[in-house]
VOBA-1610 file (N, C-alpha, C; in pm, whole numbers, padded with zeros to 5 digits, always signed):
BEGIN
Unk+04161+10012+11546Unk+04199+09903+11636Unk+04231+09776+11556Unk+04369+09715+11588Unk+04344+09602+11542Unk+04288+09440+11554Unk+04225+09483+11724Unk+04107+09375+11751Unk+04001+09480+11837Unk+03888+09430+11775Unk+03806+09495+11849Unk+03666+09427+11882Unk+03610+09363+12014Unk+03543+09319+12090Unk+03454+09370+12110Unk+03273+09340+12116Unk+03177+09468+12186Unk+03089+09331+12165Unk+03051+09311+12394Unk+02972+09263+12440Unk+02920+09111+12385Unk+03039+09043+12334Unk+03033+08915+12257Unk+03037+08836+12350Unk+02913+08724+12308Unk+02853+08606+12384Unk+02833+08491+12291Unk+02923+08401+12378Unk+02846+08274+12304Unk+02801+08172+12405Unk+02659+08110+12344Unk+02584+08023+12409Unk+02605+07905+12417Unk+02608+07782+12500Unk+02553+07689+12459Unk+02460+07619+12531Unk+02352+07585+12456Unk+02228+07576+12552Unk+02240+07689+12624Unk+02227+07609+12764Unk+02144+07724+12869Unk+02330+07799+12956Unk+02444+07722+12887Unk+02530+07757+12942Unk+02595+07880+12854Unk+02682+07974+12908Unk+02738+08099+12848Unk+02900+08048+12859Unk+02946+08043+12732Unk+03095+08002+12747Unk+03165+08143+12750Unk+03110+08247+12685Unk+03177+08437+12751Unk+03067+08475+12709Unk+03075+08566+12813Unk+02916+08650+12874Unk+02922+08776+12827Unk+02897+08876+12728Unk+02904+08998+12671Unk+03073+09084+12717Unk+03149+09012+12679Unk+03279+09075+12680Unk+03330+09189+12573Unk+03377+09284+12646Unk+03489+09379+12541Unk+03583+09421+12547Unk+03628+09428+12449Unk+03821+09452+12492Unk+03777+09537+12362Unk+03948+09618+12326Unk+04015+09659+12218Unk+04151+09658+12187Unk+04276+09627+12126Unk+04370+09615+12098Unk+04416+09658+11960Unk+04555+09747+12055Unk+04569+09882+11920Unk+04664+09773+11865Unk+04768+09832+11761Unk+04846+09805+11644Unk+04985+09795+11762Unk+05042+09672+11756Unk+05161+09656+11815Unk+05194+09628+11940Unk+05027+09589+12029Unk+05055+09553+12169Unk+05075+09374+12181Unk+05116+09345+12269Unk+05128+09225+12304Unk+05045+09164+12443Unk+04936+09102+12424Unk+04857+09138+12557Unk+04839+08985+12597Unk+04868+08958+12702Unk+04792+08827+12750Unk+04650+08811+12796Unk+04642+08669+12745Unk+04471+08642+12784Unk+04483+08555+12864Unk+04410+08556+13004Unk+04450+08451+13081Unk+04292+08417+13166Unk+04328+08315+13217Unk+04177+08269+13276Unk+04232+08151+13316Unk+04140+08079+13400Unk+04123+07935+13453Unk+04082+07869+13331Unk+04099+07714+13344Unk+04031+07652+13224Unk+03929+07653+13232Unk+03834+07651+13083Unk+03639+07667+13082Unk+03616+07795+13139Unk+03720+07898+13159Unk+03692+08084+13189Unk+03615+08153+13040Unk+03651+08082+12912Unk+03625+08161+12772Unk+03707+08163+12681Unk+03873+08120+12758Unk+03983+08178+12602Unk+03983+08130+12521Unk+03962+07990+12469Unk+03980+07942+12310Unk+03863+07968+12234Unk+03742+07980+12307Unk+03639+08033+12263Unk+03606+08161+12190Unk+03689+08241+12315Unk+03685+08426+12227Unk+03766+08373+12118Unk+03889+08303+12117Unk+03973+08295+12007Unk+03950+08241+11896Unk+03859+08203+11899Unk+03827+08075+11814Unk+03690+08144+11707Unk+03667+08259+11788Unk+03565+08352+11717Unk+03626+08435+11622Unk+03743+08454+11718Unk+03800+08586+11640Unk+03861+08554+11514Unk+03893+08419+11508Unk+03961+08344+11381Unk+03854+08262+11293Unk+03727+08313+11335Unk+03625+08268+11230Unk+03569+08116+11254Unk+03630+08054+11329Unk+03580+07881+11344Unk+03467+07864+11367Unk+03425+07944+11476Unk+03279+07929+11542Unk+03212+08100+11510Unk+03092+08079+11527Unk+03035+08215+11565Unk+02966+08238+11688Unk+02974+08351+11723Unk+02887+08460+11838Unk+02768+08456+11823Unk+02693+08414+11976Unk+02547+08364+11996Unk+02522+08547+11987Unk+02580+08643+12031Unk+02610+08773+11992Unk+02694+08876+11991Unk+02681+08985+11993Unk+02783+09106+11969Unk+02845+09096+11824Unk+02967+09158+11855Unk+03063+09141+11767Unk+03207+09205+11764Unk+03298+09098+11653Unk+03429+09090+11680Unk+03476+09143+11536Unk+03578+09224+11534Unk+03648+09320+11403Unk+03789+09256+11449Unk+03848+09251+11321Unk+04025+09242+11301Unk+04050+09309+11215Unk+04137+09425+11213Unk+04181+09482+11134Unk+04086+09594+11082Unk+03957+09592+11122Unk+03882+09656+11044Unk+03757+09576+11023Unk+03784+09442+10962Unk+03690+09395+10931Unk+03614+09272+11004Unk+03490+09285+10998Unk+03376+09211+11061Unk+03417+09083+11057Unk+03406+08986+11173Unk+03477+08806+11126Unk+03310+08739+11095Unk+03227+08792+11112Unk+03114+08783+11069Unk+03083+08814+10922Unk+03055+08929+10904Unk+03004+08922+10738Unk+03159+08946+10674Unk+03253+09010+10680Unk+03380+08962+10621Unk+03485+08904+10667Unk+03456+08770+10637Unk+03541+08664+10715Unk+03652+08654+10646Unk+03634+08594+10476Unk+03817+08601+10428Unk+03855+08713+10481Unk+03809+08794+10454Unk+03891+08955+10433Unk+03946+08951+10602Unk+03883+08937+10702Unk+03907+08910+10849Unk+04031+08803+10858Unk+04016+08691+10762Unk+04135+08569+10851Unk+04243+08598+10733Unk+04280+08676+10650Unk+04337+08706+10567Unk+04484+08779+10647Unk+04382+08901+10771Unk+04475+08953+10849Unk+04532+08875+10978Unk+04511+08788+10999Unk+04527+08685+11089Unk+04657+08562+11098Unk+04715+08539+11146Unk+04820+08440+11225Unk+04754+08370+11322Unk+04723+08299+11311Unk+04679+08177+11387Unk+04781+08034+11479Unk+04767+08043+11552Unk+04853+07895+11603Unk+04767+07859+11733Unk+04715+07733+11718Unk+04609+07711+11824Unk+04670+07613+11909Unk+04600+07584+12061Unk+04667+07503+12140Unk+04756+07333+12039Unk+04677+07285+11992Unk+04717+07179+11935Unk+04777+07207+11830Unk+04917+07192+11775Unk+04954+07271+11695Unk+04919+07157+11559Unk+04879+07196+11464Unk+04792+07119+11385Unk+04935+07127+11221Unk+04984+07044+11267Unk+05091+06997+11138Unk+05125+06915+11051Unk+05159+06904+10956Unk+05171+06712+10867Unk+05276+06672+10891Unk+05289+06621+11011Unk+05434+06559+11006Unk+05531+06467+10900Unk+05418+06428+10797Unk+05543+06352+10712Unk+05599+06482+10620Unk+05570+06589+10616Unk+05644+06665+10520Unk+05741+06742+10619Unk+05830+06764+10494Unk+05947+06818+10535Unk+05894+06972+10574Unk+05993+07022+10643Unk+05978+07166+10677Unk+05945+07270+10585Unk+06064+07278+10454Unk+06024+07389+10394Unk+05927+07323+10294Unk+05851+07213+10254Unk+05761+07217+10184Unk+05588+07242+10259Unk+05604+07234+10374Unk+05508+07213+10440Unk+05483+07440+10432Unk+05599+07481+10469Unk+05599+07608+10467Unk+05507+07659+10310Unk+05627+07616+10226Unk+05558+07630+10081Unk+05394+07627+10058Unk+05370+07521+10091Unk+05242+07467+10087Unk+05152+07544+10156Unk+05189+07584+10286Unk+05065+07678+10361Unk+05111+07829+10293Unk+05220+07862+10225Unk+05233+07988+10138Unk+05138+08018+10058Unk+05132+07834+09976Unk+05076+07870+09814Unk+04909+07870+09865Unk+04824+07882+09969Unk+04742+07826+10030Unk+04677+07977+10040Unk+04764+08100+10060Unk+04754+08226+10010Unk+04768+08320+09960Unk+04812+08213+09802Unk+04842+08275+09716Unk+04969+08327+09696Unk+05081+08292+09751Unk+05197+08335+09707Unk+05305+08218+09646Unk+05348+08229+09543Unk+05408+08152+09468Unk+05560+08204+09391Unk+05606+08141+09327Unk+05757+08132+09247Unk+05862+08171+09360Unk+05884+08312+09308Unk+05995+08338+09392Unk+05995+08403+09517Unk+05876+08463+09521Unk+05774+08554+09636Unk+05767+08456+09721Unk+05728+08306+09708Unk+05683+08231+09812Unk+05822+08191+09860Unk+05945+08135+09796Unk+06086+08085+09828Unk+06147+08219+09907Unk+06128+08289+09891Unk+06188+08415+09944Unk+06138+08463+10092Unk+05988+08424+10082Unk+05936+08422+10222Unk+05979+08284+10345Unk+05973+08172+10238Unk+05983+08026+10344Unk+06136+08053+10403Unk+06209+08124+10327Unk+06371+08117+10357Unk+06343+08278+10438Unk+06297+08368+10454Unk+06289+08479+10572Unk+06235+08422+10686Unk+06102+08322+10639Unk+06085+08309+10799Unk+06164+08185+10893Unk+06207+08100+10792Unk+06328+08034+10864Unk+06438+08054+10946Unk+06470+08175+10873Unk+06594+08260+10956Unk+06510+08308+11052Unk+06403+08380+11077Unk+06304+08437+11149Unk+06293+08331+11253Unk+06259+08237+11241Unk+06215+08120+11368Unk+06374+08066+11446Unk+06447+08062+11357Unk+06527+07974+11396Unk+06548+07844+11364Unk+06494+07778+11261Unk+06453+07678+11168Unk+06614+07638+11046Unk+06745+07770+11052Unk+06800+07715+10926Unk+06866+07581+10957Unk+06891+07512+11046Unk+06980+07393+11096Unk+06871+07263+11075Unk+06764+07307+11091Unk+06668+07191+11044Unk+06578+07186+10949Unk+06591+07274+10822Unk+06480+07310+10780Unk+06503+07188+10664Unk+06582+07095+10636Unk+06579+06997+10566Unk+06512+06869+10650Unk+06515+06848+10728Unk+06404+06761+10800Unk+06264+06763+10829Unk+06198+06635+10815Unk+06072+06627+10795Unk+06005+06638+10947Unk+05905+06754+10948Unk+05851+06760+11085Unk+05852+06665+11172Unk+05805+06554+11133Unk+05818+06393+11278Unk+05914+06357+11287Unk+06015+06483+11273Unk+06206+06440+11350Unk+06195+06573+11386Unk+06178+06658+11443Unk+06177+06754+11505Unk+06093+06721+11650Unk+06189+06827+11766Unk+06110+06774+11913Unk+06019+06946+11928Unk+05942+06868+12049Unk+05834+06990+12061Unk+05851+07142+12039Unk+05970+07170+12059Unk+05976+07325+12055Unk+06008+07341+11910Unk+06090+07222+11855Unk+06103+07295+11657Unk+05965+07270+11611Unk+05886+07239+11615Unk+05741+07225+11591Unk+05673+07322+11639Unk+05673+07411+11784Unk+05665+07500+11820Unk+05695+07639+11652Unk+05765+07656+11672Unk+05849+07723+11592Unk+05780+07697+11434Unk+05781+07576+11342Unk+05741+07535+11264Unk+05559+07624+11218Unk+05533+07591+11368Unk+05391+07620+11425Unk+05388+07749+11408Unk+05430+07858+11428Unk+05478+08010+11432Unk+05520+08047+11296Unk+05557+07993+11213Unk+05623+08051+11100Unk+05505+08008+10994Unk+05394+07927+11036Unk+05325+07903+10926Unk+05219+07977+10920Unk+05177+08028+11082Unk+05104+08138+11124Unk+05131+08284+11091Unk+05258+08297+11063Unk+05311+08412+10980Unk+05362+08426+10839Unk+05345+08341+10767Unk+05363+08302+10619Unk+05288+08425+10496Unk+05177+08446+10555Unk+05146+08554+10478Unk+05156+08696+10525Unk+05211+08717+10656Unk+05259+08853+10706Unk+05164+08895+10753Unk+05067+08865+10840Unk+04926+08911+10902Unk+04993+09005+10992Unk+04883+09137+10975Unk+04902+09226+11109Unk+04878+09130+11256Unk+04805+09039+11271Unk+04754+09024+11399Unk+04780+08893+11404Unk+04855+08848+11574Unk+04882+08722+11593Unk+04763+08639+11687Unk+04738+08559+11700Unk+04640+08508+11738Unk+04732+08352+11822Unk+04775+08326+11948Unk+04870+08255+11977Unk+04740+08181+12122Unk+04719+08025+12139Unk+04665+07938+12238Unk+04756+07886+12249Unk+04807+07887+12373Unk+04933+07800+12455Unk+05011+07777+12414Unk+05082+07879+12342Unk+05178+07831+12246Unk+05308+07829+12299Unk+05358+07792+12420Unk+05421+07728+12518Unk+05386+07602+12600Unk+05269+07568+12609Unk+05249+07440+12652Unk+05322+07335+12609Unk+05380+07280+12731Unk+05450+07143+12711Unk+05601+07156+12655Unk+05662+07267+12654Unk+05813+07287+12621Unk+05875+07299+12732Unk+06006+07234+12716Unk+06089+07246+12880Unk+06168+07386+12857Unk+06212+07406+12973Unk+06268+07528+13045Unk+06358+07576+12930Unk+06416+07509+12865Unk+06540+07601+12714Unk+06423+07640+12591Unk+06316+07564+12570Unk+06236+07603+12443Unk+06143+07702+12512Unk+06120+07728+12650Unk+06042+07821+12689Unk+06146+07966+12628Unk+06189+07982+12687Unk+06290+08114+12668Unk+06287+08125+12530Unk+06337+08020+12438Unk+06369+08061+12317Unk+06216+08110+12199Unk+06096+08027+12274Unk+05967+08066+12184Unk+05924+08214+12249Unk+05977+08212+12411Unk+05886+08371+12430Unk+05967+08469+12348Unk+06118+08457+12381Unk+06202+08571+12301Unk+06135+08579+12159Unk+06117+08461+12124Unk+06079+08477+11970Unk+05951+08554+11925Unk+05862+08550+12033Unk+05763+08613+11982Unk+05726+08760+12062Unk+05839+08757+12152Unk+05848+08891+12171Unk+05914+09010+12074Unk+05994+08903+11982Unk+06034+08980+11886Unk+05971+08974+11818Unk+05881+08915+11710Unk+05749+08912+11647Unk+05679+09022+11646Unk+05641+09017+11786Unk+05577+09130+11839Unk+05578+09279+11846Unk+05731+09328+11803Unk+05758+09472+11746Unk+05661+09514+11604Unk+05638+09436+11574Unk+05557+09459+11437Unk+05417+09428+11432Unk+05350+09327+11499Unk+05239+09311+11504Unk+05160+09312+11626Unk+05028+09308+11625Unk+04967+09262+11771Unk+04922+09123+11767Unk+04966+09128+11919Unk+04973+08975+11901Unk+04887+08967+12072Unk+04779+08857+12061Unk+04668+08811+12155Unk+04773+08640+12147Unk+04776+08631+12362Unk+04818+08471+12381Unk+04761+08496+12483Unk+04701+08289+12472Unk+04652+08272+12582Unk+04737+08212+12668Unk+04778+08176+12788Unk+04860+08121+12868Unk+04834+08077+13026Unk+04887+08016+13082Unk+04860+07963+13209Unk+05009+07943+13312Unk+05084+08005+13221Unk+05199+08083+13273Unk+05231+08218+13306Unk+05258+08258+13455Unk+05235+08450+13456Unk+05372+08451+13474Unk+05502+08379+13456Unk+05615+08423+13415Unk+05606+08444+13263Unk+05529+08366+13194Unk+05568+08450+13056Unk+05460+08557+13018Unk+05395+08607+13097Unk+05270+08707+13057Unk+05367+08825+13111Unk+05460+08833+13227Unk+05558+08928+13280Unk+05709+08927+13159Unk+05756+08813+13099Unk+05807+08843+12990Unk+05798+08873+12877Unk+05703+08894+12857Unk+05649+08878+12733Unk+05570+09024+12666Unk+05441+09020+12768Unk+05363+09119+12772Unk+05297+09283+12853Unk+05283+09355+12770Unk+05262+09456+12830Unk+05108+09463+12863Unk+05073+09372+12865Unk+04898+09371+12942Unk+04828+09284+12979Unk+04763+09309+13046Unk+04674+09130+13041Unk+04517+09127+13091Unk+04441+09095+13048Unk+04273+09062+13027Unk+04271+08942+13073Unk+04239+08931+13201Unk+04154+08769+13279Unk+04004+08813+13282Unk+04008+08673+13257Unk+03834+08649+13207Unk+03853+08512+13255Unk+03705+08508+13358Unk+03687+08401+13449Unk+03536+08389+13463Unk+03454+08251+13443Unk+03336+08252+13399Unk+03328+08260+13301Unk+03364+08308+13189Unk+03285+08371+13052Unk+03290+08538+13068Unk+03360+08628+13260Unk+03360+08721+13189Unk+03470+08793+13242Unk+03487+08908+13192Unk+03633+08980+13199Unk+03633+09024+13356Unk+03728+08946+13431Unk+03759+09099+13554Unk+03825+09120+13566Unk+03965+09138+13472Unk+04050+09241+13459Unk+04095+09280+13328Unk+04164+09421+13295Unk+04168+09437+13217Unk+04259+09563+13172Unk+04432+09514+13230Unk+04491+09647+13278Unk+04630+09611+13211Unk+04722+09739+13234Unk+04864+09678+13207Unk+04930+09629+13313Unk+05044+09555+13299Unk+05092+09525+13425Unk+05120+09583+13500Unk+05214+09723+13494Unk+05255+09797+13587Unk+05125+09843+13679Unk+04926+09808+13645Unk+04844+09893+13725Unk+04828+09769+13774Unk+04842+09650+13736Unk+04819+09517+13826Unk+04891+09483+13924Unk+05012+09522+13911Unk+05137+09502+14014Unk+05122+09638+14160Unk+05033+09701+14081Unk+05060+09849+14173Unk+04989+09798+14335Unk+04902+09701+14357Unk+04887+09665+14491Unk+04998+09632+14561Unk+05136+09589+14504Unk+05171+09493+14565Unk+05204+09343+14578Unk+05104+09312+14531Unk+05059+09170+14489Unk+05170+09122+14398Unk+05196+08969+14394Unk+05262+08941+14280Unk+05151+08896+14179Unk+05140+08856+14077Unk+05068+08869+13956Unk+04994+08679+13962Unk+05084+08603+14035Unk+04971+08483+14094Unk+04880+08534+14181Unk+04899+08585+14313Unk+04760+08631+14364Unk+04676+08754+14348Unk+04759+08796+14241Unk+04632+08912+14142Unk+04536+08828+14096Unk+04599+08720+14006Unk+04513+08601+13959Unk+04404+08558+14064Unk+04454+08512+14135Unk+04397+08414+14244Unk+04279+08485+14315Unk+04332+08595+14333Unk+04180+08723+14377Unk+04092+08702+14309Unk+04101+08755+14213Unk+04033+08745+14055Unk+03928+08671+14044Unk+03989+08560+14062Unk+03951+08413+13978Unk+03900+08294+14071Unk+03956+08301+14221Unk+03937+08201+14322Unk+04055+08080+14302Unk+04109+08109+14151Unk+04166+07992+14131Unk+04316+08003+14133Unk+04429+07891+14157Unk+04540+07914+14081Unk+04583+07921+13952Unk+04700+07973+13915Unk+04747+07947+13809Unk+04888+07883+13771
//
């Protein structure tokens, strides 16, 4: 599996931010994570990428424990979290460079990658400009290519559509639906038009815990459109 979940809880104090959850995710799915806000998602995510740890259970990437082997765990990992966390005074491809040489790839190995994933994002028309002249969605993008810089099996994506208008929506889901032929890739979202473009599954978790956990075609099979699948679910909108 290339994520694998069993009965992971984290505490705080007397409150449970996810309550013994498990999932598994093979090699090459694209699955949405969805919930109300304060349901668990940046939390599971935030485990699975090593930031925080599990009051218990435990979480594998790739194989390995994010607990006792953590490099070896965020090594396989792509990361891009709600806030997309960038230096805006550097230019594009040095900023690329820089999170390259960050794992170890250098000379021509690293130039060879910053210029694949450029073409890859969609980045060659701006890649001479310094991030704080780029608008939300090339930052988007920026955000995505630095998360894939060292070629991780597994994507790890928090809202990584939030706050783009209607032309950068289309162009980041396509993008990481194409991404997505090659890796598995976990997003969280609060959009169920792009969990229906995007993805072939989806895990809501509400409270801290999972109550669903299907592909779309068995979620759709009521009938229902995929807001008041939610809304059953959850009590809540989305």
């Amino acid at each position: 599996m290339s994520i694998s979940i069993q009965n992971l809880t984290k505490e705080y104090g007397s409150q449970k931010a996810i309550d013994s959850i498990s999932f598994d995710l093979s090699p090459g799915e694209i699955v949405g994570f969805l919930g109300p806000n304060g349901a668990g998602k940046s939390t599971t995510m935030k485990i699975l990428t090593g930031y925080i740890k599990a009051t218990s259970g435990e979480a594998t990437v790739n194989g390995f424990n994010v607990n006792s082997e953590t490099i070896e765990a965020k090594r396989s990992i792509g990361y891009l979290p709600e806030h997309n966390p960038l230096y805006l005074e550097m230019y594009i491809k040095e900023f690329l460079e820089y999170a390259g040489s960050l794992y170890g790839l250098k000379g021509k190995a690293l130039k060879n990658r910053v210029a694949e994933l450029i073409e890859l994002v969609g980045l060659q028309r701006e890649q001479h400009k310094k991030i704080d002249q780029l608008s939300k969605g090339y930052r988007q993008r920026v955000g995505l290519a630095q998360a894939m810089i060292h070629d991780p099996e597994v994507l790890i994506l928090d809202e990584p559509t939030t706050g783009l208008d209607p032309n950068q929506l289309v162009e980041i889901r396509q993008l990481i639906k194409e991404v997505g032929k090659n890796k598995t890739v976990i997003l969280s979202t609060h959009i169920m038009q792009e969990v229906e473009s995007i993805c072939e599954r989806a895990i809501i978790i509400n409270l801290g815990k999972i109550v669903a956990d299907k592909s779309l075609h068995e979620l759709k099979e009521s009938g229902q459109s995929m807001e008041e699948v939610f809304r059953n679910l959850t009590g809540t909108q989305i």
